[in-house]
C-alpha positions in Angstrom: -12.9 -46.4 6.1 -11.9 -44.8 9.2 -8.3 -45.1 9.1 -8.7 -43.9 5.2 -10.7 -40.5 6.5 -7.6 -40.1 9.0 -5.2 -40.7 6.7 -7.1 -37.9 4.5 -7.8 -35.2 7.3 -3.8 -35.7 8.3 -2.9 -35.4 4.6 -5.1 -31.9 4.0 -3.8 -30.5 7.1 -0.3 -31.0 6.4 -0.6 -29.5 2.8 -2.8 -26.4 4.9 0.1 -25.7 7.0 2.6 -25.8 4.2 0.8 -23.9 1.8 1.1 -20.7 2.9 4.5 -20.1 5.0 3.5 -16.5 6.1 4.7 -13.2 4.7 7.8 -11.0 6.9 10.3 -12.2 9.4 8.1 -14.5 11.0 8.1 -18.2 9.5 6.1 -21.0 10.3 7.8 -24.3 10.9 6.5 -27.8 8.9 5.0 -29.9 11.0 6.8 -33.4 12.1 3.6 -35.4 13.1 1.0 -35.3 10.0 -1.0 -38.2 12.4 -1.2 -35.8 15.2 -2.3 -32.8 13.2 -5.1 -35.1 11.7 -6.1 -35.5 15.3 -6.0 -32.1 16.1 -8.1 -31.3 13.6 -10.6 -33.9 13.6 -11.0 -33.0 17.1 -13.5 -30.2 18.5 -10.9 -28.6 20.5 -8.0 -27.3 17.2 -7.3 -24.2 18.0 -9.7 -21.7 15.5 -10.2 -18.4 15.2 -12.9 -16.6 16.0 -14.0 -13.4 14.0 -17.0 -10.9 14.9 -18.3 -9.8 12.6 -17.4 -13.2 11.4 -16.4 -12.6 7.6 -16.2 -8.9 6.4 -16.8 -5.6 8.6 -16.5 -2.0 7.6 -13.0 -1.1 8.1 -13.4 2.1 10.6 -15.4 -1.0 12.8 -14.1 -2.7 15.7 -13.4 -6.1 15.2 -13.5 -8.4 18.3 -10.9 -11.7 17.5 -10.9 -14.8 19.4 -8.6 -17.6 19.5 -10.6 -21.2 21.2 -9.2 -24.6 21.3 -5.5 -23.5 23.1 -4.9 -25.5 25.8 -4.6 -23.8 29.5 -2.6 -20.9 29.6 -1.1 -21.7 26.7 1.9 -19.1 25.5 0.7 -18.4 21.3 2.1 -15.4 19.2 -0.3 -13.9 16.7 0.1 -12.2 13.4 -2.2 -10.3 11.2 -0.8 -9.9 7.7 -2.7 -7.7 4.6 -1.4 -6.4 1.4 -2.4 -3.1 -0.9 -3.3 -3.2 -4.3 0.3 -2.4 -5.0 1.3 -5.7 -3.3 3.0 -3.8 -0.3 2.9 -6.0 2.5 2.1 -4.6 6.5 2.8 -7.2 9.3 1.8 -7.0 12.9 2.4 -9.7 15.7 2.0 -10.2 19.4 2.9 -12.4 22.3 -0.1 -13.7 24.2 -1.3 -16.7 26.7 -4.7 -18.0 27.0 -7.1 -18.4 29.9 -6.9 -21.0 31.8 -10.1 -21.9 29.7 -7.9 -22.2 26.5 -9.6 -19.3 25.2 -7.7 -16.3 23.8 -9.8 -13.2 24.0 -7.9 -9.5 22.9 -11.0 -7.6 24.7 -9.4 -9.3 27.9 -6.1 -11.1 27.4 -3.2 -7.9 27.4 -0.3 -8.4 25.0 2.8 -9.8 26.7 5.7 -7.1 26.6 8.8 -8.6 25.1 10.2 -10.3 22.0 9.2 -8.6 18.5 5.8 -8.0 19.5 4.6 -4.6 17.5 3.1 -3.5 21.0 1.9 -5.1 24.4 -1.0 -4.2 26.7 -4.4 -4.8 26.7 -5.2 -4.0 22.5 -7.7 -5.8 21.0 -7.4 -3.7 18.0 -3.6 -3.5 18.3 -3.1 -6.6 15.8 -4.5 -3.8 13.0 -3.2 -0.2 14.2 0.0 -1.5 14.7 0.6 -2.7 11.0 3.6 -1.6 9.9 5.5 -2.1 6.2 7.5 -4.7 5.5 9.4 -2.3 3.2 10.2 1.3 4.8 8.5 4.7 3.8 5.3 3.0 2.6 1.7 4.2 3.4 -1.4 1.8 3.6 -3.7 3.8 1.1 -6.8 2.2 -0.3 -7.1 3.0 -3.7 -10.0 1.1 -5.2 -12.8 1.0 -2.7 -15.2 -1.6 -4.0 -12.7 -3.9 -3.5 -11.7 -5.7 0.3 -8.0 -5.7 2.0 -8.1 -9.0 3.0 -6.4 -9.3 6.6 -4.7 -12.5 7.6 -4.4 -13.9 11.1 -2.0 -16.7 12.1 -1.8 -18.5 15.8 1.7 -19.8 16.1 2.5 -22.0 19.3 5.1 -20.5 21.7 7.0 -17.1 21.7 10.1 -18.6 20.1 11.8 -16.3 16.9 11.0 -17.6 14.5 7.8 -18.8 16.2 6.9 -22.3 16.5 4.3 -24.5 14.4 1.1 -23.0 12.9 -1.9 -23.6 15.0 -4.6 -21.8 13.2 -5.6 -19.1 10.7 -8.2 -17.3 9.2 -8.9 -14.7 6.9 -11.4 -11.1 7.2 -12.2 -9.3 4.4 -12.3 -5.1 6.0 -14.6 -3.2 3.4 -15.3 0.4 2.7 -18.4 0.5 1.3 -22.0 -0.4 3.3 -24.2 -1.9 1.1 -26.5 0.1 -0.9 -23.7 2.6 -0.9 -23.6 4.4 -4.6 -20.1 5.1 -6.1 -20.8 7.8 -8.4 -17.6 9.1 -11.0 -18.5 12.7 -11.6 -16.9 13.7 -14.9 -19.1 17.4 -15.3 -17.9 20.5 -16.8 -14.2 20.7 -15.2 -15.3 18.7 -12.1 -13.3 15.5 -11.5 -14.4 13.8 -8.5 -16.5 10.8 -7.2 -19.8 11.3 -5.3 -21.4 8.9 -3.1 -24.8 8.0 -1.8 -26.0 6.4 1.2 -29.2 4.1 0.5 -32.6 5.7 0.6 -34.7 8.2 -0.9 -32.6 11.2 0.4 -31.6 14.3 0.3 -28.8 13.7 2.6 -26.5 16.6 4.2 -23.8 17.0 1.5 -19.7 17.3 2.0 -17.0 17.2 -0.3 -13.9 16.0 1.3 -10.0 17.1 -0.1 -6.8 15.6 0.1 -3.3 16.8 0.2 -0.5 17.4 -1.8 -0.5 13.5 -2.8 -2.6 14.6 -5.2 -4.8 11.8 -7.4 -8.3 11.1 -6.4 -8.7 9.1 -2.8 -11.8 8.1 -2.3 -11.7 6.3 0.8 -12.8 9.0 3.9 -15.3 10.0 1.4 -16.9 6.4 1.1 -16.4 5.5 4.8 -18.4 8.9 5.7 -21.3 8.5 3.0 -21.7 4.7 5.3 -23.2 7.3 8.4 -25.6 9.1 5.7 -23.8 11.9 4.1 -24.2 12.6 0.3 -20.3 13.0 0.2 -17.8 14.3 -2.9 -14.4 13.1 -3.3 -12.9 15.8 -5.4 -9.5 15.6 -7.8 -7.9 19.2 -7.8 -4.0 17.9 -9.5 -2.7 15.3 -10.7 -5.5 13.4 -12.0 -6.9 12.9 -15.5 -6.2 16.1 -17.2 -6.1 18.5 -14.1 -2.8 20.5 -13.9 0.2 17.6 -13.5 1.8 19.8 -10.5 1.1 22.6 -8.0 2.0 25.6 -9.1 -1.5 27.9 -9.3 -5.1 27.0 -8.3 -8.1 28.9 -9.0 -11.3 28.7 -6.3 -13.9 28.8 -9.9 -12.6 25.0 -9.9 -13.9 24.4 -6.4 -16.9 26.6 -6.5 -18.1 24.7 -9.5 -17.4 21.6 -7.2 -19.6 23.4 -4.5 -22.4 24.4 -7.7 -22.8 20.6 -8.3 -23.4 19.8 -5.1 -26.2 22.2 -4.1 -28.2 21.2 -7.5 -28.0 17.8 -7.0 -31.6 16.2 -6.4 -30.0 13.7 -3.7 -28.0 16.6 -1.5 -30.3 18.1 1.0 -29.6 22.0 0.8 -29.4 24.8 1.9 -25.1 24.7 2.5 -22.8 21.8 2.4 -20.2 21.1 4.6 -16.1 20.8 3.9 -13.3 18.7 5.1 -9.6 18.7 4.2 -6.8 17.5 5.4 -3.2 18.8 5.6 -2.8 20.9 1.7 -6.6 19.9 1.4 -7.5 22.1 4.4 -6.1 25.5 3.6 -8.1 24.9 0.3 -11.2 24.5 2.3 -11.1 27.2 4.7 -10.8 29.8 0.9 -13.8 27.8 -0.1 -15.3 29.0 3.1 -13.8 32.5 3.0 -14.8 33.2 -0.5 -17.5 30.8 -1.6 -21.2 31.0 -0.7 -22.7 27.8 0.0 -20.6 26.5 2.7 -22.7 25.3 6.3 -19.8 23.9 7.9 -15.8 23.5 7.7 -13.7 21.2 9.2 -10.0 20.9 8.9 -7.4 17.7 9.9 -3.8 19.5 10.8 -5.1 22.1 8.3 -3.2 25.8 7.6 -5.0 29.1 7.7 -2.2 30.1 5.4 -1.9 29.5 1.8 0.6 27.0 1.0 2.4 25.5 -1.7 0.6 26.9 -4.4 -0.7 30.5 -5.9 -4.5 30.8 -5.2 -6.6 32.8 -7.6 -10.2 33.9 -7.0 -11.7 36.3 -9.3 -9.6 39.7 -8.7 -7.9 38.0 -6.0 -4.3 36.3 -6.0 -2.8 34.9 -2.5 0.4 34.1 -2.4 1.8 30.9 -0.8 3.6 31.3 2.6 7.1 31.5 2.2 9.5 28.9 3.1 13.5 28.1 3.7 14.5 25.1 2.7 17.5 25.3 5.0 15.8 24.7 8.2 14.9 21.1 6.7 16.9 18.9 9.3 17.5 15.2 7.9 18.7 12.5 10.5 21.4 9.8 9.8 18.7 7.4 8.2 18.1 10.5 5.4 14.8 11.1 6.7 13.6 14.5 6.6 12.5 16.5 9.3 10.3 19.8 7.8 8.1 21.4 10.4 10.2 24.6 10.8 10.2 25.2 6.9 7.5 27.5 6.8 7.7 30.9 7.2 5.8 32.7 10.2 2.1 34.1 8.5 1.8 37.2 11.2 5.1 38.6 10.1 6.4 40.7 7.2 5.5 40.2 3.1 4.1 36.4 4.5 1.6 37.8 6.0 -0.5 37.9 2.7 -0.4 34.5 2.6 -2.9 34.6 5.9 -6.4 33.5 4.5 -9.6 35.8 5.2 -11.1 33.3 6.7 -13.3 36.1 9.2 -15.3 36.1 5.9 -16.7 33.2 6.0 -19.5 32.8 7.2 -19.5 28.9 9.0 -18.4 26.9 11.7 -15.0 25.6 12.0 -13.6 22.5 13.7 -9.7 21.8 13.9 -8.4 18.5 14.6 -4.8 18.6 15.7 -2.5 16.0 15.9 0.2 17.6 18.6 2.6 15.7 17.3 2.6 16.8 13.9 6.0 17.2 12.4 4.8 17.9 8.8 3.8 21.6 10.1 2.5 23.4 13.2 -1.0 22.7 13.1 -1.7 23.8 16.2 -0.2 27.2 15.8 -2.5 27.6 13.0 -5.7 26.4 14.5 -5.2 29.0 17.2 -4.4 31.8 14.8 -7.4 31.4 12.8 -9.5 31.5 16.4 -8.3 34.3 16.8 -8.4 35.9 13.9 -12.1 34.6 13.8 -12.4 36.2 17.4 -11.2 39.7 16.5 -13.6 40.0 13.9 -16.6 38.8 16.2 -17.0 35.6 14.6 -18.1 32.6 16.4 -14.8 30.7 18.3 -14.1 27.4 16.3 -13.2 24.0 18.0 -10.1 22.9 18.4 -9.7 19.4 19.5 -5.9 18.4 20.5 -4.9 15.2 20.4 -1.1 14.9 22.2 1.1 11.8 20.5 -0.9 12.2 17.1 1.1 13.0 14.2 0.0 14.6 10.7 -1.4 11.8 8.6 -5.1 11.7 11.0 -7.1 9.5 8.9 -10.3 7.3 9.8 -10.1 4.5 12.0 -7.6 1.9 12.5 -5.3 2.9 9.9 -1.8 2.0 10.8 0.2 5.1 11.6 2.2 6.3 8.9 6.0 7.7 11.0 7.4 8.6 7.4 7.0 8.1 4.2 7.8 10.2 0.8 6.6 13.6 0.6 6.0 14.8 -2.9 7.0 18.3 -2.4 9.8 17.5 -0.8 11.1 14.5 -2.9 12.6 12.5 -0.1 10.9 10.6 3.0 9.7 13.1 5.6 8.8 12.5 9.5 4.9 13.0 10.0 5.5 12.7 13.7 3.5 10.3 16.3 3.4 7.9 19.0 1.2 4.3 17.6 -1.1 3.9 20.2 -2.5 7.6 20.7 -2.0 8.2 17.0 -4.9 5.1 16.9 -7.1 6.8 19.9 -7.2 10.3 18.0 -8.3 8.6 15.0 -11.1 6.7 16.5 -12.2 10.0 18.8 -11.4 12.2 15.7 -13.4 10.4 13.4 -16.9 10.5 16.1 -16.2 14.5 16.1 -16.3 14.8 12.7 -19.6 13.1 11.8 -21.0 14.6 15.1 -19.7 18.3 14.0 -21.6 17.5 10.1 -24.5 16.0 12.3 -24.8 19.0 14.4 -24.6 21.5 11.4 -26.0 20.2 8.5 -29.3 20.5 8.7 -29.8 18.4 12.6 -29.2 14.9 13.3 -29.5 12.2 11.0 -32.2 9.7 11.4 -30.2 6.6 13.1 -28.1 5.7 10.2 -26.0 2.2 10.9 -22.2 2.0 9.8 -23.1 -2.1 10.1 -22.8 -4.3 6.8 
């Protein structure tokens, strides 16, 4: 019976390690001793991975990972592997050696510089920031939020290319919504958005939260804020449903109905809601903040306080966008595009009625900056609009710099995006910055946000938990 069980246990490892070879460059190799493995694995010492939380976390958590069961100081290269709902693939990997111990701990072991690691150091979240597409130009979005990624991790032995045998795996579903988290689709009047709820009775401070000129509906931010107890709106304004296909002319009646729905719902606590936009997304929100009522708070990723890409109407009111020449586009050998000097200058000449009134709202403003932002100079802007703010004896905004951060500042631990297809501009564009502090301005970015709604909508919120 015995012999039979080992006969088994070698059997089901052997078809474990061939089943799944491993997605990329990196390939496992078959392994020549099937009675070996069934030792290995019938013994308390195979190498395992070691997850906490153990089997799903949010996905702007930290997850702690753990390899146990190596043997002393033994050299491993790790990989973490995920897929979109599109079936784009993002690989990471990294050289490592455990503890004399045989335990592999990322909170203390640094990556080994070297080889094709994706970084070195000591990361214990690098095996996640520093996914990157197996195919080029691609950016991890999540589209349908009530659905996991599911990220795979694989222990290889040695440091060899193509690594050695597979020692170990697991799997960790990262998930976007807490539970008890409603996903509301908002289909009122023109309004095309999704709104949702934290659990509880409520109200709860409300935001609605805008995208760029990606256009569609993400809903992701939104969800992953509404976990810290905001009420918050994801809202479509092209390219969605039956929204104009392209962005030619927008009209703030769209947005302050947006703004209207929020303020009478039952579950948003009143009296003004608070805004946040990124890149295209944030010019929009500093005119709702300029010539909207209703509006307690405003915050901007690399944001303009120009009008861009698009005519904006209000009313009586037209803006123009800010003028651009296409011939300062600089495109390297590879046929990427560089555009941050495309944009005309808003203080000068006919542009500058492009320049928003933003001295008429009557908020707060935060600006995140990425310094390295290549898509436009977001920093020029932020300090503009301070001092256009200041010279009408408005209160000063914050800015908050972040050097080596590019455009694409999204919630924590998604991979930098260096380039990828810009919609305008038809061809892949450079978003600008450096992996690691790109990661660090997302985490620290992401606290000054919820701190800046905390702060201003309506006081502190009573100890909500991001945990599952």
């Amino acid at each position: 019976v015995a012999a039979r069980l080992l006969r088994r246990a070698g059997a089901q490892c052997w078809q474990r390690q061939l089943s799944r070879p491993g997605p990329g460059s990196l390939r496992c190799s078959p392994m020549r001793t099937p009675g070996a493995a069934a030792a290995r694995c019938l013994s308390s010492m195979a190498p395992a991975v070691r997850f906490s939380p153990a089997a799903r976390s949010l996905f702007d958590e930290p997850l702690a990972i753990t390899v146990q069961g190596l043997s002393p100081r033994q050299q491993v290269t790790l990989r973490t592997s995920l897929q979109d709902e599109t079936g784009e693939l993002f690989e990471a990997c990294a050289r490592y050696q455990a503890e004399d111990n045989g335990e592999l701990d990322l909170a203390r072991c640094p990556a080994l510089p070297g080889g094709r690691g994706s970084f070195s150091g000591l990361e214990p979240m690098g095996l996640l920031w520093a996914l990157q597409p197996q195919k080029p130009f691609r950016r991890l979005v999540k589209r349908d939020v009530q659905t996991p990624l599911r990220l795979l991790l694989e222990v290889f032995e040695g440091h060899s290319s193509p690594p050695g045998r597979l020692l170990a795996q697991a799997q960790h579903e990262r998930v976007f919504l807490r539970d008890g988290v409603q996903r509301v689709p908002v289909r009122e009047g023109r309004i095309r958005a999704t709104l949702f709820l934290p659990p509880g009775n409520g109200p709860f401070p409300g935001i609605i939260d805008i995208y760029g000129t990606g256009g569609g509906l993400p809903e992701y931010r939104a969800c992953l804020l509404a976990n810290y107890g905001f009420a918050v709106l994801a809202l479509a304004y092209y390219s969605y449903e039956d929204l104009p296909k392209d962005m030619k002319e927008f009209h703030l009646e769209y947005f302050e109905e947006a703004i209207n729905y929020m303020l009478q719902h039952r579950q948003v606590k009143g009296p003004g809601i608070g805004l946040l936009g990124i890149s295209k997304g944030g010019d929009l929100c500093v005119s709702m903040a300029s010539f909207l009522k209703g509006i307690a708070a405003t915050a901007l990723i690399n944001g303009s306080v120009a009008n861009v890409g698009a005519m904006l109407r209000y009313k009586d009111v037209t803006i123009p966008p800010l003028g651009i020449n296409a011939s300062r586009i600089k495109v390297n050998k590879s046929g990427i595009a560089n555009i941050i000097n495309v944009l005309n200058n808003p203080l000068e000449g006919p542009d500058r009625q492009s320049f928003i009134p933003l001295e008429k709202a009557e908020c707060p403003f935060l600006f995140i900056v990425g310094q390295d932002d290549h898509n436009w100079r977001s920093e020029f802007f932020a300090v503009e609009g301070s001092k256009r703010l200041q010279a009408h004896g408005k209160e000063k905004p914050e800015i908050i710099c972040y050097p080596g951060a590019g455009h694409y500042i999204e919630p924590p631990f998604f991979p930098m995006c260096a380039a990828s297809i810009h919609m305008l501009v038809g061809k892949p564009v450079v978003w600008g910055g450096e992996p690691k502090a790109h990661c660090e301005a997302q985490v620290d970015a992401w606290r000054q946000i919820r701190a800046f709604f905390h702060k201003h909508l309506a006081g502190t919120l009573s100890g909500t938990s991001s945990k599952l």
